[in-house]
C-alpha positions as a LaTeX table, in Angstrom:
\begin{tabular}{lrrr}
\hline
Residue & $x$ (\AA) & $y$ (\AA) & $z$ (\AA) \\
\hline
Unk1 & 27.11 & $-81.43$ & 47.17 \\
Unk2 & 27.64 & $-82.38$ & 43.56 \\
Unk3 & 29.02 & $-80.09$ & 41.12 \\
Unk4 & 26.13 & $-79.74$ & 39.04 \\
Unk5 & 23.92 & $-78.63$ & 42.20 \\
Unk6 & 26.89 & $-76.26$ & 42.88 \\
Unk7 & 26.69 & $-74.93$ & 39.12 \\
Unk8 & 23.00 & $-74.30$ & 39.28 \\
Unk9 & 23.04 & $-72.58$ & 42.57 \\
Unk10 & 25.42 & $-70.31$ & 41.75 \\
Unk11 & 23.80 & $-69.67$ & 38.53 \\
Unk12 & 20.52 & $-68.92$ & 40.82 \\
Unk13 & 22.10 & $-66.76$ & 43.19 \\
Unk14 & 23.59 & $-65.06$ & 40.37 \\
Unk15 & 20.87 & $-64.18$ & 38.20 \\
Unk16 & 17.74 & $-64.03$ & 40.70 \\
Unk17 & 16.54 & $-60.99$ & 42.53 \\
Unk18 & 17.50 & $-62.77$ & 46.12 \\
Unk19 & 18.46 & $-65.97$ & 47.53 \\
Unk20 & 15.01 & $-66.40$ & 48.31 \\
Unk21 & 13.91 & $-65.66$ & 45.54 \\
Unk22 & 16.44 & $-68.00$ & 43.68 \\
Unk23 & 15.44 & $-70.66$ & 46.31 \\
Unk24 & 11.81 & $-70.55$ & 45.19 \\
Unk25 & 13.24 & $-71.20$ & 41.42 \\
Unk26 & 15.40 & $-74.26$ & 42.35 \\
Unk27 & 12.49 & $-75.99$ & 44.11 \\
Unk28 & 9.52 & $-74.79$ & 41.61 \\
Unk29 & 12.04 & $-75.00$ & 38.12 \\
Unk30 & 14.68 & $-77.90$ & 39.03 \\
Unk31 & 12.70 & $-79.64$ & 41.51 \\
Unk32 & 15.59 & $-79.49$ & 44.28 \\
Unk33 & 14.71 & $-77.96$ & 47.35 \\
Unk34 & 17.31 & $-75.69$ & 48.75 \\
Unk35 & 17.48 & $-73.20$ & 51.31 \\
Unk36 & 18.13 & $-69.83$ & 50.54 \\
Unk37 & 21.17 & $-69.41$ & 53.53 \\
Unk38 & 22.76 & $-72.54$ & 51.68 \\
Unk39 & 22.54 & $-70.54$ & 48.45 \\
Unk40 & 23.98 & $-67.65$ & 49.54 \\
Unk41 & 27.02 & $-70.09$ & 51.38 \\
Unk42 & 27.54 & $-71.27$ & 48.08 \\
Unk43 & 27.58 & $-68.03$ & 46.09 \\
Unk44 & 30.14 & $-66.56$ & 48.98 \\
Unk45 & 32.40 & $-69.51$ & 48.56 \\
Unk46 & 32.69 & $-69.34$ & 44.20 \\
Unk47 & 32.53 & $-65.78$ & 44.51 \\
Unk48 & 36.03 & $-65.45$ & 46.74 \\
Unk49 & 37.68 & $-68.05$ & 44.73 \\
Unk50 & 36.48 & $-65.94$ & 41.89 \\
Unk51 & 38.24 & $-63.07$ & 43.58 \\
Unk52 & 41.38 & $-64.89$ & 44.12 \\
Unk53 & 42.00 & $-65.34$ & 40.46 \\
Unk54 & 41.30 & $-61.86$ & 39.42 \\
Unk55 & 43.89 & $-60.95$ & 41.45 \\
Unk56 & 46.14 & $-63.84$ & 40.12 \\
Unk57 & 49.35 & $-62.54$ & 38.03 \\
Unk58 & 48.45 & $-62.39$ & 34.37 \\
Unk59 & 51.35 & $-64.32$ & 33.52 \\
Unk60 & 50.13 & $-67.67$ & 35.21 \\
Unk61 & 47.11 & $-69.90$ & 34.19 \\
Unk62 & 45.38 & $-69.20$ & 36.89 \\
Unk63 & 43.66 & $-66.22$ & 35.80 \\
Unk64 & 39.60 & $-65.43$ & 35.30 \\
Unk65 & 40.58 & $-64.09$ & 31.56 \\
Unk66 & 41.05 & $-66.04$ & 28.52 \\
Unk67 & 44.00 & $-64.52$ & 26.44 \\
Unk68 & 42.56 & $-64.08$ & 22.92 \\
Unk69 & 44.28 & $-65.40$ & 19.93 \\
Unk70 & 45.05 & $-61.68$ & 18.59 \\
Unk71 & 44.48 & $-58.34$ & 19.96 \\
Unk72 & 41.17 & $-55.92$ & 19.49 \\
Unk73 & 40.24 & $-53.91$ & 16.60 \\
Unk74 & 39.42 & $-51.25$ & 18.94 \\
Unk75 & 39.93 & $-51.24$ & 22.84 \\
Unk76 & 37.07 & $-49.86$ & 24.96 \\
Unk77 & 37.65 & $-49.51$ & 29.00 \\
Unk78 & 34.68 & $-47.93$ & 31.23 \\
Unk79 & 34.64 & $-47.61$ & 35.00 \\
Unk80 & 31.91 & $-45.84$ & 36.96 \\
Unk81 & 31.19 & $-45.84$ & 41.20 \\
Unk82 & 28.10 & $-47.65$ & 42.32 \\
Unk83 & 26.43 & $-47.59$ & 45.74 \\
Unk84 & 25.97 & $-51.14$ & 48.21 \\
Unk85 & 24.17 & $-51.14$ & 51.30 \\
Unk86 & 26.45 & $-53.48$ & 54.32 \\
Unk87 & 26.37 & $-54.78$ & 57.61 \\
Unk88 & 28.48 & $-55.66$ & 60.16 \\
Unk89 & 29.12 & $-59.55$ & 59.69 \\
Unk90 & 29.29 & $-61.59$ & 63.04 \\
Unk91 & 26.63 & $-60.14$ & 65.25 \\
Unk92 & 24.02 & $-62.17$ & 64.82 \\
Unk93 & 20.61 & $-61.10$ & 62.74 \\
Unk94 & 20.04 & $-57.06$ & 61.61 \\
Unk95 & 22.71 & $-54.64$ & 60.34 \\
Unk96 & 24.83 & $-53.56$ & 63.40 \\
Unk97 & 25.58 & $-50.03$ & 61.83 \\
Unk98 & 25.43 & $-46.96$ & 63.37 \\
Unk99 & 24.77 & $-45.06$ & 60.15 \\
Unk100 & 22.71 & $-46.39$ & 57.04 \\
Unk101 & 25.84 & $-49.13$ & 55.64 \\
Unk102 & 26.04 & $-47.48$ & 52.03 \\
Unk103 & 29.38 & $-48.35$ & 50.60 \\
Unk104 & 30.54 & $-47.42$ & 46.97 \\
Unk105 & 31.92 & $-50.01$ & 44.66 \\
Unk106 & 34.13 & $-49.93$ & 41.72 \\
Unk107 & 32.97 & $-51.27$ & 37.98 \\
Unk108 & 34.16 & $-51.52$ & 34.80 \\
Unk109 & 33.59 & $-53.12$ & 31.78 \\
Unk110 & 36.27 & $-53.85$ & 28.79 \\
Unk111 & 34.98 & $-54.00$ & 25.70 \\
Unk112 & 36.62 & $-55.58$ & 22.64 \\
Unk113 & 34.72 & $-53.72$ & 19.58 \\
Unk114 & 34.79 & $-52.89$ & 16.05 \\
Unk115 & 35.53 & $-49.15$ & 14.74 \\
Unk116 & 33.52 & $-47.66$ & 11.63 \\
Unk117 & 36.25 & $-44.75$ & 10.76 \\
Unk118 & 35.68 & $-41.71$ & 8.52 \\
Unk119 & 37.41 & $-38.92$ & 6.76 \\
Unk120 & 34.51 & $-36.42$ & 7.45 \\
Unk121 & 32.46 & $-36.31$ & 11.42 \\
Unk122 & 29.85 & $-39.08$ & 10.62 \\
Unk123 & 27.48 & $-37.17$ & 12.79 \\
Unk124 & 28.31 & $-33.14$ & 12.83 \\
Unk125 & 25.00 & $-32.41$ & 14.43 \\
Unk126 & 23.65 & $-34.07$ & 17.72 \\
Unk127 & 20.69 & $-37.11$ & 17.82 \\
Unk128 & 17.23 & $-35.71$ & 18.50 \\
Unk129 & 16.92 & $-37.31$ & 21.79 \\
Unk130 & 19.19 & $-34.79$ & 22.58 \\
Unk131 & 16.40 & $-32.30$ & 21.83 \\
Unk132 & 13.68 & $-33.54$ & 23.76 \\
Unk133 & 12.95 & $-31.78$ & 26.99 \\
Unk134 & 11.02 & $-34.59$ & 29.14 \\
Unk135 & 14.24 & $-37.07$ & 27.77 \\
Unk136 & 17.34 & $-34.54$ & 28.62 \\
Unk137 & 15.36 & $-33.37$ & 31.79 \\
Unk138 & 15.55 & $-37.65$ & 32.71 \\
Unk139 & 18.92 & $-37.60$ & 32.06 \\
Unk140 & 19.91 & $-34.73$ & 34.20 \\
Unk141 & 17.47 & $-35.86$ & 37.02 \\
Unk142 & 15.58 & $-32.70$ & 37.00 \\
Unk143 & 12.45 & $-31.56$ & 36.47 \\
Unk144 & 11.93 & $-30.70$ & 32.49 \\
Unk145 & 11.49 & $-27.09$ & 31.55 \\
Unk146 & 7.96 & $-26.14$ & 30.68 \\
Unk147 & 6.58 & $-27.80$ & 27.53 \\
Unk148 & 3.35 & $-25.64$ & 27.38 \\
Unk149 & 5.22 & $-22.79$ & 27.28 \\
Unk150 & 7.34 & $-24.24$ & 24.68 \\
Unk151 & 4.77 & $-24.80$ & 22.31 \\
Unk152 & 3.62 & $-22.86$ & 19.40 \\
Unk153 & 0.15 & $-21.35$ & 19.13 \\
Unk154 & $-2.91$ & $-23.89$ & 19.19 \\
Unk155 & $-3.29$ & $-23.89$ & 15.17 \\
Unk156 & 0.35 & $-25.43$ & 15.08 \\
Unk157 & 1.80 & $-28.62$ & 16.04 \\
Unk158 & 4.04 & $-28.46$ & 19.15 \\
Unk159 & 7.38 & $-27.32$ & 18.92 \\
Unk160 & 8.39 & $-29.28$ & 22.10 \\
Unk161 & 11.76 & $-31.16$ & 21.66 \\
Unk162 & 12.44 & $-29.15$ & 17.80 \\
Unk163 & 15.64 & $-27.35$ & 17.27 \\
Unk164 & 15.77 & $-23.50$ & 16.89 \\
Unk165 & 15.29 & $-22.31$ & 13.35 \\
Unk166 & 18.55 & $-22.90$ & 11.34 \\
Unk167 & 19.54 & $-26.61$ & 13.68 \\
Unk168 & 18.56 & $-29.31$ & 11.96 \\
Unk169 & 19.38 & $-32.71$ & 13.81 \\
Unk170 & 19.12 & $-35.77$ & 12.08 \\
Unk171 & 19.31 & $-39.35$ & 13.13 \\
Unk172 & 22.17 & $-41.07$ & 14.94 \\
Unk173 & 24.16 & $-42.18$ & 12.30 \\
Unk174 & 25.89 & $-45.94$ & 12.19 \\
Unk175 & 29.20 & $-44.51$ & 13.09 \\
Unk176 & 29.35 & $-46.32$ & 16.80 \\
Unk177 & 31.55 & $-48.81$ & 17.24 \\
Unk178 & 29.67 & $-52.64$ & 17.62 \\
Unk179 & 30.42 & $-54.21$ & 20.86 \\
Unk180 & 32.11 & $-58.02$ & 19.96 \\
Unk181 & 32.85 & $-59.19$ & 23.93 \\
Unk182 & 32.18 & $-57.70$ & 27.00 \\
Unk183 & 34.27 & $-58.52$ & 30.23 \\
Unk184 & 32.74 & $-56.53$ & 33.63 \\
Unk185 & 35.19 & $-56.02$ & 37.04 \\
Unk186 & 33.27 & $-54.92$ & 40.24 \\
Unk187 & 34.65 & $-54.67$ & 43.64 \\
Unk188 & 34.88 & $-53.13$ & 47.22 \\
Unk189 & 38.25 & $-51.85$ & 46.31 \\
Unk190 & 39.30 & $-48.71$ & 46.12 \\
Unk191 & 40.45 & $-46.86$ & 43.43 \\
Unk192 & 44.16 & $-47.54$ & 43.80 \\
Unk193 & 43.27 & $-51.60$ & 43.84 \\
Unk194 & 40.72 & $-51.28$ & 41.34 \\
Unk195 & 43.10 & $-49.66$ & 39.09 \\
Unk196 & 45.17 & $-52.86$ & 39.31 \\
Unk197 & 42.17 & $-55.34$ & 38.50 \\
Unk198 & 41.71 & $-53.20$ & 35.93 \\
Unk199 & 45.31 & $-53.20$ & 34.25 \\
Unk200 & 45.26 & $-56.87$ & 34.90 \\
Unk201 & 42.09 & $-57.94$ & 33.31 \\
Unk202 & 43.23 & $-55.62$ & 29.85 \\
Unk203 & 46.61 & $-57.28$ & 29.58 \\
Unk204 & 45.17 & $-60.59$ & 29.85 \\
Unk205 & 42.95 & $-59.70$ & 27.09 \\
Unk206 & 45.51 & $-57.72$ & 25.05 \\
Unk207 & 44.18 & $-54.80$ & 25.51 \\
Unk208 & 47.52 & $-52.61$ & 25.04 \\
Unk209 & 48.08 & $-54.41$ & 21.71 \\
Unk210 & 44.77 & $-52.77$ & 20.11 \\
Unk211 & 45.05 & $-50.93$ & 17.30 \\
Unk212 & 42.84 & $-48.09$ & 18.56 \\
Unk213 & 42.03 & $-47.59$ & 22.33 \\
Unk214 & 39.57 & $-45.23$ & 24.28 \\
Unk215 & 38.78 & $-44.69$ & 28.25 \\
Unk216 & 35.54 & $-43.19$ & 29.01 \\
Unk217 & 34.75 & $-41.53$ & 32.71 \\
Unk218 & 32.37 & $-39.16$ & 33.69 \\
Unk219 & 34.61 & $-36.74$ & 35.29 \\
Unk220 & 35.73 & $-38.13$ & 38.90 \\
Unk221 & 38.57 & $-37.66$ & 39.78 \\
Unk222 & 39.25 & $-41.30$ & 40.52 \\
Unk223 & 38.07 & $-42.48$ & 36.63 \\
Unk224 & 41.19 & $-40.14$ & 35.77 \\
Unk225 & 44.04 & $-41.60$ & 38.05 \\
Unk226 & 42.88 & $-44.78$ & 36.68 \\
Unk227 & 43.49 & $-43.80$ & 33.38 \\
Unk228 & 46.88 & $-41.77$ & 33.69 \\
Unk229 & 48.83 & $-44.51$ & 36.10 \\
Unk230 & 47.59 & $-47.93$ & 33.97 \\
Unk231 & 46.07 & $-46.65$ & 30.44 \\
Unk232 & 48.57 & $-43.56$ & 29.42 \\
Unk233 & 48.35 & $-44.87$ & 25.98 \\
Unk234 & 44.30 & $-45.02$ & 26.02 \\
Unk235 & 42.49 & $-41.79$ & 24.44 \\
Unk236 & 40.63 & $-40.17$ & 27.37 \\
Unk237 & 36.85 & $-39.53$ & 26.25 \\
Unk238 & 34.69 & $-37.51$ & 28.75 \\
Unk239 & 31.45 & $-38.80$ & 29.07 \\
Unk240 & 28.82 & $-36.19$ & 26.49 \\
Unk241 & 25.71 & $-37.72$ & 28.75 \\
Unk242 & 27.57 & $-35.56$ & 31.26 \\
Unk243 & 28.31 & $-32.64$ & 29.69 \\
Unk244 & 24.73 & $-32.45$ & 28.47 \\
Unk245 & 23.37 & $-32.64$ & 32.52 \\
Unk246 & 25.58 & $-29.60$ & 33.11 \\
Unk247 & 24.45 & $-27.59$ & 30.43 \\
Unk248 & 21.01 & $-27.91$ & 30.76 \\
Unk249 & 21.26 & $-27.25$ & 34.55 \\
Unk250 & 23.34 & $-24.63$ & 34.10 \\
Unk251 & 21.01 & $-23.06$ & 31.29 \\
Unk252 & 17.94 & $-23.16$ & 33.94 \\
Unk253 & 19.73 & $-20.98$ & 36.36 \\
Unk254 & 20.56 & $-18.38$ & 34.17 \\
Unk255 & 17.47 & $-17.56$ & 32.14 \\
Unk256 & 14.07 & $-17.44$ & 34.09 \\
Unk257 & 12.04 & $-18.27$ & 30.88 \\
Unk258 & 11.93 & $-21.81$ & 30.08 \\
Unk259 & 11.76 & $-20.68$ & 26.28 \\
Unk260 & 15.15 & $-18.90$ & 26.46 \\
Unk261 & 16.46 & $-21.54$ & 28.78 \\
Unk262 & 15.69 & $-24.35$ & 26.34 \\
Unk263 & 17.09 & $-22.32$ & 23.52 \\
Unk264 & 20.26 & $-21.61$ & 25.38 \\
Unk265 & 20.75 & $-25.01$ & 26.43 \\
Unk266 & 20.61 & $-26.09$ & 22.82 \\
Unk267 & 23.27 & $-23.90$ & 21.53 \\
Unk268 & 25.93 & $-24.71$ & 24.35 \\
Unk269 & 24.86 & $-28.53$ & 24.12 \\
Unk270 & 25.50 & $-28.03$ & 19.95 \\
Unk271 & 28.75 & $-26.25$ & 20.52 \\
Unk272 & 29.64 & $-29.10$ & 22.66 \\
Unk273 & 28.56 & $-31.88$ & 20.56 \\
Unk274 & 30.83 & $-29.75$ & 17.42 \\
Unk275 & 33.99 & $-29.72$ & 19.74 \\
Unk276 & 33.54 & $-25.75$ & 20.48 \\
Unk277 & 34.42 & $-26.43$ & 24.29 \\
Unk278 & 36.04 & $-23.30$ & 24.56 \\
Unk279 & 33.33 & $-21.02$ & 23.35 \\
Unk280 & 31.43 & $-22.50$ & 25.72 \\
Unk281 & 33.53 & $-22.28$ & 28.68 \\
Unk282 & 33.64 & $-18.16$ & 27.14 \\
Unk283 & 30.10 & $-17.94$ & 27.64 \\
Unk284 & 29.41 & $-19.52$ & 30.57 \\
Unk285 & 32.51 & $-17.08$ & 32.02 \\
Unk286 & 30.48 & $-14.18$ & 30.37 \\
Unk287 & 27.81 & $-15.01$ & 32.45 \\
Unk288 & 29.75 & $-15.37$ & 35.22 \\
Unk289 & 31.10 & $-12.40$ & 34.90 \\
Unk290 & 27.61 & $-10.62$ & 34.72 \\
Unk291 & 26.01 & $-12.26$ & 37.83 \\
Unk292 & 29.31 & $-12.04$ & 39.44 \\
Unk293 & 31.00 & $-14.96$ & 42.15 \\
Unk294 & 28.90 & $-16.80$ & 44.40 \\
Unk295 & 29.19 & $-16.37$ & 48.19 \\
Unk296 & 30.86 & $-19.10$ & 50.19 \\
Unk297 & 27.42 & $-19.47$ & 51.83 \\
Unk298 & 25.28 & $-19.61$ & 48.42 \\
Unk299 & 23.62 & $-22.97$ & 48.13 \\
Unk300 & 23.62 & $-25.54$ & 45.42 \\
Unk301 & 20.86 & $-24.27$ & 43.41 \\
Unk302 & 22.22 & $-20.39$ & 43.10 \\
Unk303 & 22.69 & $-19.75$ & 39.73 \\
Unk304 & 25.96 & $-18.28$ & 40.74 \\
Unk305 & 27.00 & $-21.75$ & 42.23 \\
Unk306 & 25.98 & $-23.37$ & 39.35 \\
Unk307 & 28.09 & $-21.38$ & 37.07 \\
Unk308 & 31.35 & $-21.96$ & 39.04 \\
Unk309 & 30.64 & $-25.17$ & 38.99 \\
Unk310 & 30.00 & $-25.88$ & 35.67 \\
Unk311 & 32.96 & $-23.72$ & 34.34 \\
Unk312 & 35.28 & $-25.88$ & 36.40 \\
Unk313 & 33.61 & $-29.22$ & 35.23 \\
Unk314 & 34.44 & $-28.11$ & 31.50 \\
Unk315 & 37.67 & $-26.48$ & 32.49 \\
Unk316 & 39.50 & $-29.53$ & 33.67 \\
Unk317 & 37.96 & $-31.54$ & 30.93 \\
Unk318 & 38.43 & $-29.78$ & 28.17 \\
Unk319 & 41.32 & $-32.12$ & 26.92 \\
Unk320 & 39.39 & $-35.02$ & 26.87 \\
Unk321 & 35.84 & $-33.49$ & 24.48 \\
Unk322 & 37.43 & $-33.63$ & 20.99 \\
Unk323 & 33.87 & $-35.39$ & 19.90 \\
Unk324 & 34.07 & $-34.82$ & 16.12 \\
Unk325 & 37.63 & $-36.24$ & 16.34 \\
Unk326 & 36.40 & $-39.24$ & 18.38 \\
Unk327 & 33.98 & $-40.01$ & 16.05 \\
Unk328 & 35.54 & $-39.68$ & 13.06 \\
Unk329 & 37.88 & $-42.46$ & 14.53 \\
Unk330 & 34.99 & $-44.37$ & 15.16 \\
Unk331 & 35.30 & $-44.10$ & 18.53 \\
Unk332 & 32.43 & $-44.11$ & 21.56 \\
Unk333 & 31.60 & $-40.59$ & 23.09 \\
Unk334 & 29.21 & $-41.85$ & 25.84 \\
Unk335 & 29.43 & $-44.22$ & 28.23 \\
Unk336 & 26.42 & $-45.94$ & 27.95 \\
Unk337 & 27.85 & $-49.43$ & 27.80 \\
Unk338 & 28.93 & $-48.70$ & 31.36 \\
Unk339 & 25.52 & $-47.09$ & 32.26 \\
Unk340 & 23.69 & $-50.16$ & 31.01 \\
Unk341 & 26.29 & $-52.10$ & 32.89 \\
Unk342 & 25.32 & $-50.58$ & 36.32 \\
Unk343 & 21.51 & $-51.16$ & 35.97 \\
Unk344 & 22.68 & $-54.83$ & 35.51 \\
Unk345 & 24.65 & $-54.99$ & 38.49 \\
Unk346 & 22.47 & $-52.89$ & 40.48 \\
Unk347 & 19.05 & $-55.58$ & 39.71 \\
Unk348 & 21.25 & $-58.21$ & 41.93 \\
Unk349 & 22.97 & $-56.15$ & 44.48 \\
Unk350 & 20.33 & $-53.11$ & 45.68 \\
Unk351 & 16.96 & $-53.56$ & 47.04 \\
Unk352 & 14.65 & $-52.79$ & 49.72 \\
Unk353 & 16.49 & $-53.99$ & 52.96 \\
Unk354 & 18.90 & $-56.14$ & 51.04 \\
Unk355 & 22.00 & $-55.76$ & 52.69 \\
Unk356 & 25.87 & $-57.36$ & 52.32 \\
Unk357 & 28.22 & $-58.60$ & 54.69 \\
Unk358 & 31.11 & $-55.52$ & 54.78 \\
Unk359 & 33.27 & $-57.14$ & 53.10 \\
Unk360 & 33.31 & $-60.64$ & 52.33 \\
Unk361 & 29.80 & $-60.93$ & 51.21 \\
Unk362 & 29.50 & $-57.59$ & 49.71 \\
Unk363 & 32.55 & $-58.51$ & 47.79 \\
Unk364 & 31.49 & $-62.24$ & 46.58 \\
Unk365 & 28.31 & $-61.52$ & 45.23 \\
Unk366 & 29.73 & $-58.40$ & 43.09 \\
Unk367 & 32.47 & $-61.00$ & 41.50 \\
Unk368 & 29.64 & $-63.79$ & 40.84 \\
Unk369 & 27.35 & $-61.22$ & 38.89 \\
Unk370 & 30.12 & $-59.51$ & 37.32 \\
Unk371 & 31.34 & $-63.29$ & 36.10 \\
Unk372 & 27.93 & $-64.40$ & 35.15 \\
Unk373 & 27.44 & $-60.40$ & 33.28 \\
Unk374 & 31.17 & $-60.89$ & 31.48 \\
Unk375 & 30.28 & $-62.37$ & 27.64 \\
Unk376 & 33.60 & $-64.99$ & 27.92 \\
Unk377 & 31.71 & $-67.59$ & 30.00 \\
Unk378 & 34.39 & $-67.47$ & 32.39 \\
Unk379 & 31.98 & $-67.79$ & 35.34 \\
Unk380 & 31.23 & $-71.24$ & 33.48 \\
Unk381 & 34.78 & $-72.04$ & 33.15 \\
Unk382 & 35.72 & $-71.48$ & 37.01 \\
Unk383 & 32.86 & $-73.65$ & 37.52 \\
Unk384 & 34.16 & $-76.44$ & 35.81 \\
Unk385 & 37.73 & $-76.24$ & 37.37 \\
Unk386 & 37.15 & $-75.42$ & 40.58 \\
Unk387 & 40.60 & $-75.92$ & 42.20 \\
Unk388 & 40.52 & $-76.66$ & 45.77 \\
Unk389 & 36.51 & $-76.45$ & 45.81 \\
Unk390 & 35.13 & $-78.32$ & 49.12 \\
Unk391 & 32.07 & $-79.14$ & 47.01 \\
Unk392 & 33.99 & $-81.07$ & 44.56 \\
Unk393 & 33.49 & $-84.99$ & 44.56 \\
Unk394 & 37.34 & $-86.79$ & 45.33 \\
Unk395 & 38.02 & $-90.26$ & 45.18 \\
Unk396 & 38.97 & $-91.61$ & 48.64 \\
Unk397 & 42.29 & $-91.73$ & 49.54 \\
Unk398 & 43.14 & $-96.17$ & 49.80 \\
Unk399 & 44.01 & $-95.71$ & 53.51 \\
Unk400 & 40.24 & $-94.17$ & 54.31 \\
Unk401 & 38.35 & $-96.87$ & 52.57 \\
Unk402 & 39.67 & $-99.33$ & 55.18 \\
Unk403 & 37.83 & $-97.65$ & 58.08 \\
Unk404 & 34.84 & $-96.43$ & 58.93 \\
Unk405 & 35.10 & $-92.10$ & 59.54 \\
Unk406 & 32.94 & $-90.45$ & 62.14 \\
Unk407 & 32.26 & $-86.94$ & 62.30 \\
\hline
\end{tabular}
């Protein structure tokens, strides 16, 4: 198999839906009929060599990563947990699990970006999408509070998605930081290992040399322990996205009225956005404190429940939701790089009875699409170097040409 057929397989496999799929576009697109089991061989071969030099030490040449010529303007790490359905490898066709083989991976993306700073909070008042029932509702994958009853009397325009009198909210202003090269990590690791991949892939890209440096999670514990053992230096930014879901599910279970929930949900999500975590948190304990603790038997959806919970969430992140601070140093306060990220690696890895070999095939696809997603061409560059690669062309060794090989 020539390189070239090896490059545009793995491309395939990479970037279509399935190997059959990606199959159907070598035959129809390149003209080169291949099957879709000697696409996927292919794509699990590059994509374990690909995890091989992830985990090479920075220091050699043998790394994924090529070492810029001078550090970021502004550092940017993400990491989020995504879901992967597996099967037990070796047993011939179907799954071979006794439950339904969902495994979580690890991703992250490192961003080298450019700040906008400011002396003054660029943007004191949250964006309007931040307003709008049906698009907060989407966010916190709920059901959106009650537009009609929301709305002003017949004669007036609807007052769905409008501030309370006296909050005006104006337009996202150009304060977010502009996104120069992407890099993306994914794995079957856990935490602890991801954590190195991680350190790893930011030294090799200078990462701890930035002159400004953030690291966004959405409050697991795991995003945390990442960030205390290998980024200590990196300002830890709780996802707002986050926050946001909380307070408008939290704001549901305390007022019955959709009107006074909305309203409510606006004025804790403002306080947020303005760094007044700790009024909040009062609030929310005031609330507490009039409904009273919930029962160790009290389901999810007791407002009770959702109180606790929500008070702890902001509690134990309170450090880390200094927005106006953030943005005034031009720093990102959401991590929808990451989010975008996940849809991307999610298009290739989840579908309807698509399942991965646990691990080896699980783990080579997620390092071809995160290669082929990473803005450094490096899935290019490992194509082209390929050390050790059985699909490689070789000249024949003199003492081979002499005799005829069977095999």
């Amino acid at each position: 198999m020539t390189p070239t057929l090896v490059r545009r397989l793995t491309y395939a496999g990479a970037e279509a839906r399935s190997f059959k799929r990606a199959a159907i576009v070598m035959k129809q697109v390149a003209g080169q009929p291949v099957s879709a089991k000697t696409i996927e061989r292919v794509v699990r071969d590059v994509g374990l060599e690909l995890a091989r030099r992830r985990d090479a030490d920075p220091r050699t040449d043998d790394s994924l990563a090529r070492r810029p010529e001078g550090p970021p303007a502004l550092a940017v790490v993400e990491c989020d947990g995504g879901r992967i359905r597996t099967r037990e490898p070796g047993h011939g066709p179907g799954v071979h699990r006794t439950s339904e083989g969902w495994r979580e991976t690890k991703n992250a993306c490192l961003i080298r970006a450019r700040p906008t700073t400011s002396e003054e909070d660029p943007e004191p008042e949250p964006p309007a999408c931040f307003a709008d029932p049906e698009h907060v509702a989407k966010i916190a994958e709920t059901e959106a509070l009650s537009v009609a009853s929301m709305a002003s009397p017949p004669e007036s325009p609807s007052r769905a998605g409008e501030p309370p009198e006296g909050m005006e909210m104006v337009p996202p202003a150009d304060w977010r930081p502009k996104r120069s090269v992407r890099t993306v990590l994914s794995s079957m690791a856990d935490s602890k290992e991801f954590g190195k991949q991680m350190a790893r892939e930011a030294k090799r890209r200078r990462f701890p040399e930035a002159s400004a440096k953030a690291f966004l999670g959405d409050g697991l514990a795991w995003n945390w322990s990442i960030r205390k053992r290998h980024f200590g230096e990196f300002t830890p930014i709780l996802d707002f996205i986050h926050v946001l879901s909380y307070l408008f599910l939290v704001a549901k279970a305390v007022h019955e009225g959709p009107e006074d929930a909305w309203d409510r949900y606006l004025a804790w999500m403002r306080g947020a956005w303005r760094g007044e975590v700790g009024q909040v948190i009062e609030e929310l304990q005031a609330w507490r404190a009039k409904l009273g603790e919930p029962p160790a038997t009290a389901p999810d959806q007791d407002p009770r429940k959702v109180l606790a919970v929500t008070i702890t969430y902001l509690s134990n992140n309170e450090g880390r939701m200094r927005y106006p601070e953030y943005r005034r140093s031009g720093l990102p306060v959401t991590t929808a790089w990451m989010e975008s990220l996940v849809k991307e690696v999610n298009y290739r890895v989840k579908g309807t009875e698509m399942f991965w070999n646990d691990p080896e095939g699980a783990e080579a696809i997620l390092q071809v699409r995160a290669a082929a997603l990473s803005d450094d061409e490096r899935l290019e560059a490992h194509l082209e170097t390929r050390p050790g690669c059985p699909f490689t062309r070789r000249p024949r060794a003199p003492r081979l040409t002499r005799k005829k090989i069977r095999s």
